[in-house]
C-alpha positions in Angstrom: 52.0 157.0 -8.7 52.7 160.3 -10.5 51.0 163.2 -8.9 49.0 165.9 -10.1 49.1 169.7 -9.4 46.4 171.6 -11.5 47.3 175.3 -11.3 44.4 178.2 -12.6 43.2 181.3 -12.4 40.0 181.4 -9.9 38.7 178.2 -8.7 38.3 176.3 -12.3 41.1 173.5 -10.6 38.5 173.2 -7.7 35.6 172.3 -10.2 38.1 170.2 -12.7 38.5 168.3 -9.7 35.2 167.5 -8.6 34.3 166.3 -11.9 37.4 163.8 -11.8 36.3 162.8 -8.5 32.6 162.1 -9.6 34.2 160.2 -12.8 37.0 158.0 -11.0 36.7 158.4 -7.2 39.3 160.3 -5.4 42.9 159.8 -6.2 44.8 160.7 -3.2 47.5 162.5 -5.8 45.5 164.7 -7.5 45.5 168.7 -5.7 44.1 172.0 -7.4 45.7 175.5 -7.0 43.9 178.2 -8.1 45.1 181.7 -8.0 42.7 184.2 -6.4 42.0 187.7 -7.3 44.6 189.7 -5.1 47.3 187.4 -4.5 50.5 188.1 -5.8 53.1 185.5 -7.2 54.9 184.8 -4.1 52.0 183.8 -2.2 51.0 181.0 -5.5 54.6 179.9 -5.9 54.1 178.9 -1.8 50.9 177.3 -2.8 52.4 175.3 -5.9 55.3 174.3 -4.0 53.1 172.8 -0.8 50.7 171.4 -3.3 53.9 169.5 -5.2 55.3 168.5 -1.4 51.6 166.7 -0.8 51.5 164.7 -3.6 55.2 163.6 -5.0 55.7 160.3 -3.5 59.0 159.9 -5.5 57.6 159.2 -8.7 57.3 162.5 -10.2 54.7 165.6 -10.2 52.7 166.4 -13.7 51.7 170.1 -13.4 49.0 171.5 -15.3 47.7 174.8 -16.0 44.7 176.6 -17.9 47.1 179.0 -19.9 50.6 178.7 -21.2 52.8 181.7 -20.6 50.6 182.9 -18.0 51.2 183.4 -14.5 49.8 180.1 -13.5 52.4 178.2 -15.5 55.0 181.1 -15.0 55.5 180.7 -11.4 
């Protein structure tokens, strides 16, 4: 199964999330990363990347994010 890495600013993955999980139980591939207020890029691109390493089980990672050309999709 392809996994999922949602990627935004604040915690809007976290809630996206729950709403999937109330929807269509929990897929085990599905992680949110959500950049805080006074993190810097390095410390998402860690996130992202441990986030990609949870859920790729060989078949691929789909990464979304709440806006294009921001930092969120940047790193």
């Amino acid at each position: 199964m392809i996994g999922i890495v949602v990627i935004t600013h604040g915690p809007l993955c976290e809630g996206l999330i729950e709403s999937v999980h109330m929807l269509l139980g929990r897929p085990k591939q599905l992680v949110g990363v959500p950049l805080l207020e006074g993190e810097g890029i390095e410390e998402l691109k860690a996130k992202v990347m441990e986030a990609i390493k949870k859920v790729n089980d060989g078949s691929g990672v789909l990464i979304l994010g709440d806006l294009f050309g921001g930092s969120t999709l940047n790193v």
